[in-house]
C-alpha positions as CSV (number, residue, x, y, z in Angstrom):
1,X,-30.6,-45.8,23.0
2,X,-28.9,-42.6,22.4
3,X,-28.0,-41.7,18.9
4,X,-24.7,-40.4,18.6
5,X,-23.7,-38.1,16.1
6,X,-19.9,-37.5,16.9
7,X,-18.6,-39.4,13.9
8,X,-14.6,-38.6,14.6
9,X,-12.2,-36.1,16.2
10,X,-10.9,-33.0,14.9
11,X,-6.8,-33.4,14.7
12,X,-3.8,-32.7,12.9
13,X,-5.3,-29.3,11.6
14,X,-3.2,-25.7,12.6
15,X,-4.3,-23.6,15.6
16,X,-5.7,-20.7,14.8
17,X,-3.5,-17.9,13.7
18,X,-4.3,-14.7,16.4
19,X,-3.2,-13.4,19.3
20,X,0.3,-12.7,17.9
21,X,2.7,-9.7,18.2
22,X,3.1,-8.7,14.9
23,X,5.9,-6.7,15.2
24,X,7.5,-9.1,18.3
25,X,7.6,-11.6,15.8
26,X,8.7,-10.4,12.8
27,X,12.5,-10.0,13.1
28,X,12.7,-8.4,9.7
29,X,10.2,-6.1,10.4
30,X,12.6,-5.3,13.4
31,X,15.8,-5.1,11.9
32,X,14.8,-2.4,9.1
33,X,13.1,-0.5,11.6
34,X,16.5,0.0,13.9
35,X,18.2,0.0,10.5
36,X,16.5,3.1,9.4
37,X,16.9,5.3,12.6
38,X,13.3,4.3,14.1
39,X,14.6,1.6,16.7
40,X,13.6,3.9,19.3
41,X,9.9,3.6,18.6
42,X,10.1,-0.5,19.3
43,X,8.2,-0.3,22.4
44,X,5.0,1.6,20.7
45,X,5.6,-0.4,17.2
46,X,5.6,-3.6,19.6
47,X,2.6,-2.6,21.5
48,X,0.6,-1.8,18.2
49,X,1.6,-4.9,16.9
50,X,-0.1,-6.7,20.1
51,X,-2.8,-4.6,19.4
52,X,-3.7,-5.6,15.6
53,X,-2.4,-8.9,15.9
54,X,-5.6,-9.6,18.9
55,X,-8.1,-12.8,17.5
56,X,-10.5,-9.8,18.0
57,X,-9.3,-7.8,15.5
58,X,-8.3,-10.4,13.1
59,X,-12.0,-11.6,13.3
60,X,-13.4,-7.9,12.9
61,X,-11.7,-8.0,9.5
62,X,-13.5,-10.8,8.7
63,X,-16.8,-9.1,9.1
64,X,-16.0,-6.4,7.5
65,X,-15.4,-8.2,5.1
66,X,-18.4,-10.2,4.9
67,X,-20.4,-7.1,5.4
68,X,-19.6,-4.6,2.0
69,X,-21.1,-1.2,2.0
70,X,-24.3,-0.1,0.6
71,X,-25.2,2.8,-1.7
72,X,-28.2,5.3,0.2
73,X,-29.0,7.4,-2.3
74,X,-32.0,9.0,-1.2
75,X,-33.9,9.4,2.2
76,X,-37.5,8.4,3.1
77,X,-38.8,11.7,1.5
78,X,-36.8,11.2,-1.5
79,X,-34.4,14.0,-1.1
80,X,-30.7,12.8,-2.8
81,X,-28.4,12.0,0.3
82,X,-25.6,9.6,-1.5
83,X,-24.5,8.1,1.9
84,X,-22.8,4.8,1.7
85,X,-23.5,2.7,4.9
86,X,-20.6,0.4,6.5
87,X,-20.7,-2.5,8.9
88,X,-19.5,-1.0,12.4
89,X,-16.4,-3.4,11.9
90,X,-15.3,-0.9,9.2
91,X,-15.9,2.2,11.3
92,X,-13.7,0.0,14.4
93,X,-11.1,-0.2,11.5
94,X,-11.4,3.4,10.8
95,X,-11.2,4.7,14.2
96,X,-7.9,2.5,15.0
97,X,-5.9,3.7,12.1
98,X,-7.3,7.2,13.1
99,X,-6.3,6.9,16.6
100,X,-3.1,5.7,15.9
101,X,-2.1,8.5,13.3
102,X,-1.4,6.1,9.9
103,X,-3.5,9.2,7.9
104,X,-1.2,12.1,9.4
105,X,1.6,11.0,11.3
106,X,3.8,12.4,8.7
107,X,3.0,15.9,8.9
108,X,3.7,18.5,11.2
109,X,1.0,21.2,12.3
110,X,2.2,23.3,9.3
111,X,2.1,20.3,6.4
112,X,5.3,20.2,6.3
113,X,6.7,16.8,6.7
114,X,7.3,15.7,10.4
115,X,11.0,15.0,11.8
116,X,12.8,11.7,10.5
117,X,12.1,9.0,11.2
118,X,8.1,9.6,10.8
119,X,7.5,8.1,7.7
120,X,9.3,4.9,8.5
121,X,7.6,4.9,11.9
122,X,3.9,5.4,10.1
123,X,4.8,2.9,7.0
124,X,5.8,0.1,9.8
125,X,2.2,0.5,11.4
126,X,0.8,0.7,8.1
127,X,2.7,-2.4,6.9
128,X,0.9,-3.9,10.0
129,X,-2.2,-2.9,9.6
130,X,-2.5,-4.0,6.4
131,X,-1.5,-7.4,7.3
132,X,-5.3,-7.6,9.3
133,X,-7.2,-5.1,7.2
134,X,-6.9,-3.7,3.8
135,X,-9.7,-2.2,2.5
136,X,-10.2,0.5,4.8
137,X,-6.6,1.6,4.3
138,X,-7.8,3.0,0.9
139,X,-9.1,6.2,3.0
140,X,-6.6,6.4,4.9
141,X,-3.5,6.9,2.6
142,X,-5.7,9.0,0.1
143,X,-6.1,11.4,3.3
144,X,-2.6,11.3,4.4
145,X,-1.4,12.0,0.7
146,X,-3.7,14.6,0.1
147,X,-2.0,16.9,2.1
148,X,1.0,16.8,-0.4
149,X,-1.4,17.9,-3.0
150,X,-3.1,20.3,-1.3
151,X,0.6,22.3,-0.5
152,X,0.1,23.6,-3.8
153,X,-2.7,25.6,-2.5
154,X,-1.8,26.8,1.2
155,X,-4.7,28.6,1.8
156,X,-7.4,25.6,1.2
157,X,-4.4,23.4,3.1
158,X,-4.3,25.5,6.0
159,X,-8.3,25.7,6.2
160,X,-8.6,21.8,6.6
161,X,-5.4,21.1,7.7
162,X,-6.8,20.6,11.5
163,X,-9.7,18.8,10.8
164,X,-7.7,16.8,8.6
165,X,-4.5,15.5,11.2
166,X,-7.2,15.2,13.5
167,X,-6.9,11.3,15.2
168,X,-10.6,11.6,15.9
169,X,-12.9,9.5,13.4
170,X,-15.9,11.2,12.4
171,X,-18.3,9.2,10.2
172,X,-21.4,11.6,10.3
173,X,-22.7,12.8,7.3
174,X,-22.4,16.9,7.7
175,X,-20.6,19.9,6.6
176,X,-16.8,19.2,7.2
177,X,-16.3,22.8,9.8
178,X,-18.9,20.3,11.8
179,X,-17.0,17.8,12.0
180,X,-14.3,16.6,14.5
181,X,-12.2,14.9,11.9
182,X,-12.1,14.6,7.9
183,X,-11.2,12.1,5.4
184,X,-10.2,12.6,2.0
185,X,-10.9,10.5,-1.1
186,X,-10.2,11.0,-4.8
187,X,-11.2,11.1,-8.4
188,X,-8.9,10.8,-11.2
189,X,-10.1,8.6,-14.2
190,X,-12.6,8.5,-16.0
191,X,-14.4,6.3,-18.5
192,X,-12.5,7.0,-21.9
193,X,-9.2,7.6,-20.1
194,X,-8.2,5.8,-17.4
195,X,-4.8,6.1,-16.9
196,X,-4.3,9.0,-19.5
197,X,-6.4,12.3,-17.6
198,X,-5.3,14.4,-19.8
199,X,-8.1,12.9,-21.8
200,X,-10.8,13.7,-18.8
201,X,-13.8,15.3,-20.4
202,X,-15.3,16.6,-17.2
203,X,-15.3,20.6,-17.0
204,X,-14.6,23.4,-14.2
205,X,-16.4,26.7,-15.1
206,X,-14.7,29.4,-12.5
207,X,-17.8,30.7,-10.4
208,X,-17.9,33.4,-7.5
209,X,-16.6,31.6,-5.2
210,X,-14.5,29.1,-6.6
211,X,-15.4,26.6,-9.4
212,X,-18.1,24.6,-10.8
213,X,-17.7,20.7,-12.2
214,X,-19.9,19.1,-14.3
215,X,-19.1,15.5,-15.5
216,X,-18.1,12.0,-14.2
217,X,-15.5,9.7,-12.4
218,X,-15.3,6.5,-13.7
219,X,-13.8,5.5,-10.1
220,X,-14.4,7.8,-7.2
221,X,-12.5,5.9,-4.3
222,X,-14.1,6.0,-0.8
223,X,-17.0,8.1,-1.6
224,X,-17.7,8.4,1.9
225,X,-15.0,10.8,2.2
226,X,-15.6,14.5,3.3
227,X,-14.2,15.8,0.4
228,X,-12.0,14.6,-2.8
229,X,-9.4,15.9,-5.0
230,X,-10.1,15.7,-8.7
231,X,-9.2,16.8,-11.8
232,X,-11.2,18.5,-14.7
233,X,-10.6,20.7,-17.5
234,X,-10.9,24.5,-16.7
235,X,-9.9,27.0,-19.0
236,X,-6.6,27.3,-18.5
237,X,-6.2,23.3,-19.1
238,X,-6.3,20.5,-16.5
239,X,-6.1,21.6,-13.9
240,X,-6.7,19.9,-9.6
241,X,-9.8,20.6,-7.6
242,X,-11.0,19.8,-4.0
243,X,-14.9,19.1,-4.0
244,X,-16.2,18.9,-0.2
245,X,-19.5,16.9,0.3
246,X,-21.2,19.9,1.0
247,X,-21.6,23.7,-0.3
248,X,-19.5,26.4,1.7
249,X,-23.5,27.2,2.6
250,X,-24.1,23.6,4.0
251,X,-26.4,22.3,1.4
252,X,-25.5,19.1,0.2
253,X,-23.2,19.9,-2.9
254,X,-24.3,18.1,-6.2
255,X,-21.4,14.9,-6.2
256,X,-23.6,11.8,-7.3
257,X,-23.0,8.5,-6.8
258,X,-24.1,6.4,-9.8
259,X,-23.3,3.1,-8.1
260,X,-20.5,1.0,-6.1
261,X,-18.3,-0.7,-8.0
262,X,-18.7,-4.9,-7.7
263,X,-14.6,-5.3,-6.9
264,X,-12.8,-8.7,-7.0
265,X,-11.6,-7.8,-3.7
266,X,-11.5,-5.0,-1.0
267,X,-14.4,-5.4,-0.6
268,X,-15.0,-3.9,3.2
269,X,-14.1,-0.4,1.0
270,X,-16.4,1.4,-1.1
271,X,-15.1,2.6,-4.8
272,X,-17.6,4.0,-6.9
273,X,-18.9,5.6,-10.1
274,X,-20.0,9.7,-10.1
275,X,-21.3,12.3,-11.7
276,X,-21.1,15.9,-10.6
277,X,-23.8,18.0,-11.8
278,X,-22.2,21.7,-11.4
279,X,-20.5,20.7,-8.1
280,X,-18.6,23.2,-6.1
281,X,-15.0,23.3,-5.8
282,X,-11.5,25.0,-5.2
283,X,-8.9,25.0,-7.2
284,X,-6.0,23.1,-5.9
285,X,-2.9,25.0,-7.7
286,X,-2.7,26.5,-10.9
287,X,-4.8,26.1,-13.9
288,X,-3.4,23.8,-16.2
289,X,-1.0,22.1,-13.6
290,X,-3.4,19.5,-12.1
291,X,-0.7,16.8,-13.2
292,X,2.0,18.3,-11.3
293,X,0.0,19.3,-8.8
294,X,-1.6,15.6,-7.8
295,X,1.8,13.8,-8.5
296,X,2.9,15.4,-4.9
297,X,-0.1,13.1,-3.9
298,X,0.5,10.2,-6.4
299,X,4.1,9.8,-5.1
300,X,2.7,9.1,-1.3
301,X,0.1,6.9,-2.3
302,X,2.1,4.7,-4.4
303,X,5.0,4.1,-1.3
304,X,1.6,3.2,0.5
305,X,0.8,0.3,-2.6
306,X,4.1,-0.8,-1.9
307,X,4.2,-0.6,1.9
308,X,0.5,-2.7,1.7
309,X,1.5,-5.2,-0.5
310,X,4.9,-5.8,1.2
311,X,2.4,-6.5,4.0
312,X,0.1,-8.8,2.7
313,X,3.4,-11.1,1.4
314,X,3.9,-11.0,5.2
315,X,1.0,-12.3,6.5
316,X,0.3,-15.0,3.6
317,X,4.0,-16.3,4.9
318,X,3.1,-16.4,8.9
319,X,-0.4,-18.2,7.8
320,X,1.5,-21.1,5.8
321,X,5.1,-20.9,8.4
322,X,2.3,-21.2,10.9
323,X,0.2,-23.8,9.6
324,X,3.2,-26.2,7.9
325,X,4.4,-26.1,11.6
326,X,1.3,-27.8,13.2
327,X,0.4,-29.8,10.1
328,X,1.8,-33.3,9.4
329,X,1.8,-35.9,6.2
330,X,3.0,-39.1,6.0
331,X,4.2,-38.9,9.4
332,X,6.0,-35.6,9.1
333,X,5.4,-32.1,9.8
334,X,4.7,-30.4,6.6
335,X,7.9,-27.8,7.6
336,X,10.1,-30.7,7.6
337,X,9.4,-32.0,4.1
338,X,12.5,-31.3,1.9
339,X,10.6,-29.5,-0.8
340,X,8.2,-27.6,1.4
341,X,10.7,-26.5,3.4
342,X,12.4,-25.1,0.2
343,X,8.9,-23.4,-0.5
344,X,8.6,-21.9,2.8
345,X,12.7,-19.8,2.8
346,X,12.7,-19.0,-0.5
347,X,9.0,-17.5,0.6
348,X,11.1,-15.6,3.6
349,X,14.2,-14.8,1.8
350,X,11.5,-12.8,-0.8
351,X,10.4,-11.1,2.8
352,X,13.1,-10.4,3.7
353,X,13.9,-8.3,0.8
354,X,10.3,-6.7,0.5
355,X,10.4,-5.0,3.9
356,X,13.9,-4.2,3.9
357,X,13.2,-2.2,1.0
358,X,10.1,-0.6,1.3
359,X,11.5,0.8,5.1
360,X,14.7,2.1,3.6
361,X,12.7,3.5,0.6
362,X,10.7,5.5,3.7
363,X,13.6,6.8,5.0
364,X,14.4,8.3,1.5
365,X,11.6,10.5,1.8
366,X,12.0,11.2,5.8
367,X,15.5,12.9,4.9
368,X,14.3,14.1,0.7
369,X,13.6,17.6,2.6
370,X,17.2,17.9,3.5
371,X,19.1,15.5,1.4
372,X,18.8,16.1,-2.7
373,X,20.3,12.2,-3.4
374,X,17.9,11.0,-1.3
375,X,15.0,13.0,-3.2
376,X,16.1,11.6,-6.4
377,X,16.6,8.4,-5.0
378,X,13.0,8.5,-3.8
379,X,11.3,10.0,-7.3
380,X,13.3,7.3,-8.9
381,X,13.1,4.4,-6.7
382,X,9.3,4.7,-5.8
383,X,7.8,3.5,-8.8
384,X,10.6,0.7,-9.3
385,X,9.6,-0.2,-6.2
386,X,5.7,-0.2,-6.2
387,X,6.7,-2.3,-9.4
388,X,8.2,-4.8,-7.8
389,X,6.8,-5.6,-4.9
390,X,3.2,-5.3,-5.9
391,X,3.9,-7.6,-9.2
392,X,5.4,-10.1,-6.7
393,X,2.7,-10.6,-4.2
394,X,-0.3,-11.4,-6.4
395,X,1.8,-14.9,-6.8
396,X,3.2,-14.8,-3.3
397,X,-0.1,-15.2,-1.7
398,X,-1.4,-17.5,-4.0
399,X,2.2,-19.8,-3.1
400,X,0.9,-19.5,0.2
401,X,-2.7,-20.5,-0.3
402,X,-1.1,-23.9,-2.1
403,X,0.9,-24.2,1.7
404,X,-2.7,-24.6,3.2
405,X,-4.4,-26.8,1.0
406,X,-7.8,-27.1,0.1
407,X,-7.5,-24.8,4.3
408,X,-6.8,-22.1,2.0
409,X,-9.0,-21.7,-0.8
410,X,-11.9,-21.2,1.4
411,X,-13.6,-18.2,2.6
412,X,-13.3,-19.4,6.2
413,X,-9.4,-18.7,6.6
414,X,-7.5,-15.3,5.8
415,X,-6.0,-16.4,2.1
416,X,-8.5,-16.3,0.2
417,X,-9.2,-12.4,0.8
418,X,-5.1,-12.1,0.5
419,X,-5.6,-13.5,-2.9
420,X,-8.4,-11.3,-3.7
421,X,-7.1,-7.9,-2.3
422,X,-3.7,-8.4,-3.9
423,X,-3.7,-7.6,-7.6
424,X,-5.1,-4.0,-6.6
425,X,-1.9,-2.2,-5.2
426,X,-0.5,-3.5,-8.9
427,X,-3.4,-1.5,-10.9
428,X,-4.0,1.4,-8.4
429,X,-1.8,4.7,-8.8
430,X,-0.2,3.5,-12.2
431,X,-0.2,-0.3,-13.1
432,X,2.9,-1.9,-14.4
433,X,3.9,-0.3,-17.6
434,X,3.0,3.1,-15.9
435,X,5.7,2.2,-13.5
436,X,8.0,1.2,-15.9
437,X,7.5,4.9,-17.9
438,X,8.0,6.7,-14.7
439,X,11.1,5.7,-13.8
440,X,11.8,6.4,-18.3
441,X,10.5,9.9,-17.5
442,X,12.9,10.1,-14.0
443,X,15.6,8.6,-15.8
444,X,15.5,11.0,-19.2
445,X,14.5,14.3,-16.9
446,X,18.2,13.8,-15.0
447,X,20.3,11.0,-15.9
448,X,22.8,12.3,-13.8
449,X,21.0,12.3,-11.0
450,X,19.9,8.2,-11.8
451,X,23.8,7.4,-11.9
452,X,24.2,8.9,-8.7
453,X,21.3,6.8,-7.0
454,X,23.0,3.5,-8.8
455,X,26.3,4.6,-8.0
456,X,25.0,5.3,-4.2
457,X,23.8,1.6,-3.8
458,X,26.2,-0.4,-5.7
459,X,28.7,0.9,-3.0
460,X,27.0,-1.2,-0.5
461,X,26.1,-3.8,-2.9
462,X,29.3,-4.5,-5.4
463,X,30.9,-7.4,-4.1
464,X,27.4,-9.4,-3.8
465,X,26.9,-12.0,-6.5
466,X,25.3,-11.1,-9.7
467,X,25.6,-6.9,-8.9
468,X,28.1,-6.2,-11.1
469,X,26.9,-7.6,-14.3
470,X,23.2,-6.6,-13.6
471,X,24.4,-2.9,-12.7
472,X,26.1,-2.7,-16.0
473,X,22.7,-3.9,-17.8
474,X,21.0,-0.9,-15.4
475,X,23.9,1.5,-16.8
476,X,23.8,0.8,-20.6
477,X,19.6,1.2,-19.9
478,X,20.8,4.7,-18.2
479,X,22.7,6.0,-21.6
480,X,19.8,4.7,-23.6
481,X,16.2,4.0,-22.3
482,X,13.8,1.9,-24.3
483,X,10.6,1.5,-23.6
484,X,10.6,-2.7,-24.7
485,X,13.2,-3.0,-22.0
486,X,11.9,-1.0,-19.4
487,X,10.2,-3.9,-17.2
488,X,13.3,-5.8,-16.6
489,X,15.7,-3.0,-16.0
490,X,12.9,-2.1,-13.5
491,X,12.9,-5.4,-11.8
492,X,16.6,-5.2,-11.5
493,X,17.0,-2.0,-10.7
494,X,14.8,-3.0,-7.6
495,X,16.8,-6.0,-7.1
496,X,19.8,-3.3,-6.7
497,X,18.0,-1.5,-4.1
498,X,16.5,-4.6,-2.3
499,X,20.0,-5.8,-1.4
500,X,21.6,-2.4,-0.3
501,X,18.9,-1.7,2.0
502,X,19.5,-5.4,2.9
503,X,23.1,-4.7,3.6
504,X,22.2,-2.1,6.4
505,X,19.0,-4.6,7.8
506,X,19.9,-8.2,7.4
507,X,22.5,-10.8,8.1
508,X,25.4,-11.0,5.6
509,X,24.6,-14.1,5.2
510,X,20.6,-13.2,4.1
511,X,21.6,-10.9,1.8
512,X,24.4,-12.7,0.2
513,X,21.4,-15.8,-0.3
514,X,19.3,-12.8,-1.7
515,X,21.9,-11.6,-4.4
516,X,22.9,-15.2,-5.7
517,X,19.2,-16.6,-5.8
518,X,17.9,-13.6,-7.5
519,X,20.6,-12.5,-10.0
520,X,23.3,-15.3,-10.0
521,X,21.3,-19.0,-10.4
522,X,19.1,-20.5,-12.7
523,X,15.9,-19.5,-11.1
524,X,12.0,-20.6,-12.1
525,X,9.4,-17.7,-11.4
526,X,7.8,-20.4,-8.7
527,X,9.0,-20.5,-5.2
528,X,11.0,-23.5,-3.8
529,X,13.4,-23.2,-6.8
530,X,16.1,-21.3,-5.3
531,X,19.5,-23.4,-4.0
532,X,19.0,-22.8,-0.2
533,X,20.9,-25.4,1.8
534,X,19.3,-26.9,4.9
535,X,21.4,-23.8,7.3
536,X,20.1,-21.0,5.1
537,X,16.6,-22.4,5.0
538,X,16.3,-23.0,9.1
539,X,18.0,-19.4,9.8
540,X,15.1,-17.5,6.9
541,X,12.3,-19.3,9.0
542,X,13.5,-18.7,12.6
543,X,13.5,-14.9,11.3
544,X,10.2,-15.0,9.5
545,X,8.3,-16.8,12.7
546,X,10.3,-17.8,15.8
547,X,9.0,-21.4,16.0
């Protein structure tokens, strides 16, 4: 007799999460899209959205995931190479993004910044991609961003600038005028410092040519780059520096990579520790300036933290929406039970105001060239909002991975790298505090220009519950900033900003649910505590994932 080993039947778990249009099904995504002059670019957002949303690419982000780079530091004969090796899924990630123009959409030929809407165009792809695939994102807004930095030295810019909008991925090890397109890392901290370069060690001697750098980076991000921007002391002070991977004379220039850092999460990207023994470089602006100079770069990078995290949020929602749909106990889908169903739109309504905000903070710096408010409402706004959003979605994803169950603590599902990769947009380009002293320094260097921005948004936003009272909180921290108060007046001051650029994007109705749940009521920190009746609650979900 046949032994049988079938020993039950596989039901009641979710379907697999793939094959989904990620921007087709994300009417939120849609709405602040059209609401922030790109609703012409539907069709291409839609068909990228098909594209990253395939069970193909979903499961490519698995194993390049699974897969983390490896250190090469020397070849067979023992020369020094430093050459960090990736799983081809990486490179598929790489080539995509590329392709599709997330590391240079936002510039014109010249550097200059493209027409309006680019960046919102670019940030909605990115806030797609990074819904699939975060790590290898790391490269690709440290290359985008770059070019702000490197405008402060148009003659290195201009050299690079083609290889650098290129949309042709190039992962060979050689000379970057070899090349058919370049990526650009960088290296800011270092081991005594951290946050606080001005305490960098690491010197710039000026040579014939340009400058040499002897010291170390404490964390080189993606040292697989064709060249970084980094700051040492030369003798005029602190000043910015591009090192390329290799000497103007093509021999391998002296950057050397101690080891890869052992990261808590994106782990499909490679961060590193260096040393630069007398490693060639040019001077990216003046001597002395290199914090002015990288903040042009800083600023970028840190709309990208809040554009990726805003994304992740997105994704841990359409995993547990998706899965409480399929999934029933005692009797009863899971999205029908009173207090998961509570979990789940108050999990949307949060969303809803992440990507509202993040898309009109975009079209801030689309029109900055042109429009001054809008510049100071994006040097004010940026860090607020990185703040925010990138606080938030740490415990967002990990509301989410309660949603699944014991489905979502495991390696075999998407939530568990969610988890992972999202406390690093919170600590990368300035963690909290830093955030909260930036927008100190923005509000003390033109407080004028601060009450404008407030004044701006609280025309669109008066008459909501709880704006008045938490706008006059904003405007007494205005006349007279303190540092132990800064956090809060941050959080609100997002808040502010959430709901005007939900007045433009949402329904009414969403962003009158948004005001009194986050400034009006009694509200826990945990989700499913907000007073959403049954109404509110079935029209957040039908937006978040059309059932």
């Amino acid at each position: 007799m046949t032994a049988a080993f079938e020993t039950h039947e596989v039901f009641n778990q979710s379907p697999p999460f793939e094959d989904v249009d990620l921007f087709g099904s994300d009417r939120p995504l849609q709405d602040a899209v059209a609401a922030n002059g790109a609703g012409g670019a539907s069709k291409s957002l839609a068909e990228f959205g098909q594209r990253w949303g395939a069970a193909s690419m979903l499961d490519a982000a698995r194993v390049a995931n699974e897969h983390t780079p490896e250190l090469k530091s020397f070849d067979a004969k023992g020369h020094r190479r430093d050459i960090v090796e990736f799983h081809p899924a990486y490179h598929q990630f790489m080539a995509e993004s590329m392709r599709a123009g997330l590391h240079g959409a936002t510039w014109g030929d010249d550097g200059q910044p493209a027409d309006a809407p680019a960046e919102v165009v670019r940030s909605a792809r990115f806030y797609m991609a990074a819904q699939v695939e975060q790590g290898h994102l790391c490269p690709i807004t440290m290359t985008r961003a770059s070019v702000g930095a490197l405008a402060a030295e148009p003659a290195v810019r201009d050299r690079l600038l083609p290889k650098i909008l290129s949309r042709h991925y190039d992962p060979s090890f050689r000379p970057w005028w070899e090349k058919s397109g370049i990526t650009l890392g960088m290296g800011m901290t270092e081991k005594q410092g951290g946050t606080d370069v001005r305490a960098n060690t690491t010197r710039a001697n000026p040579s014939e040519d340009g400058y040499g750098i002897t010291g170390h980076k404490w964390f080189l991000s993606a040292p697989m780059c064709d060249a970084f921007l980094v700051l040492a002391q030369a003798p005029g002070g602190l000043t910015c520096f591009l090192m390329p991977r290799f000497r103007p004379d093509g021999s391998t220039n002296a950057l050397r990579v101690q080891r890869l850092k052992d990261k808590l999460g994106n782990r499909s990207n490679a961060s590193s520790e260096v040393e630069f023994a007398d490693a060639f470089a040019w001077r990216v602006g003046e001597e002395g300036k290199g914090v002015r100079t990288i903040i042009q770069m800083v600023q970028l990078t840190r709309l990208d933290c809040a554009v990726s995290s805003a994304g992740f949020m997105r994704m841990a929602l359409a995993q547990a929406l998706h899965h409480c749909r399929h999934r029933s106990v005692f009797q009863r889908r899971l999205v029908d039970q009173p207090m998961m169903r509570a979990v789940l739109a108050d999990m949307a309504l949060e969303v809803e105001g992440a990507i509202a905000l993040v898309m009109r903070l975009c079209r801030s710096f689309d029109l900055a060239p042109t429009d001054s408010l809008e510049a100071e409402r994006a040097r004010l706004l940026t860090p607020a909002v990185k703040y925010w959003i990138c606080k938030r979605a740490p415990a967002f994803v990990y509301e989410a991975m309660e949603c699944l169950g014991g489905n979502g603590y495991v390696e075999d599902g998407m939530l568990a790298r969610l988890y992972r990769e999202a406390p690093v947009n919170a600590i990368w380009e300035g963690s909290g505090n830093v955030m909260g002293l930036d927008v100190l320094r923005a509000v003390a260097r033109s407080p004028q220009s601060a009450q404008a921005v407030l004044g701006a948004m609280l025309r669109k936003t008066g008459d909501l519950p709880g704006v008045a009272e938490t706008a006059r909180s904003i405007e007494r921290f205005f006349a007279k900033p303190a540092e132990s108060h800064a956090r809060r007046m941050v959080e609100a001051l997002a808040l502010i900003a959430a709901l005007e650029a939900m007045a433009d994007s949402a329904p009414p109705e969403v962003t009158e649910s948004f005001a009194r749940t986050r400034l009006v009521d009694s509200r826990s920190a945990n989700f499913g505590t907000a007073d959403l009746g049954e109404g509110e609650a079935a029209r957040l979900l039908e937006r978040a994932l059309p059932a």
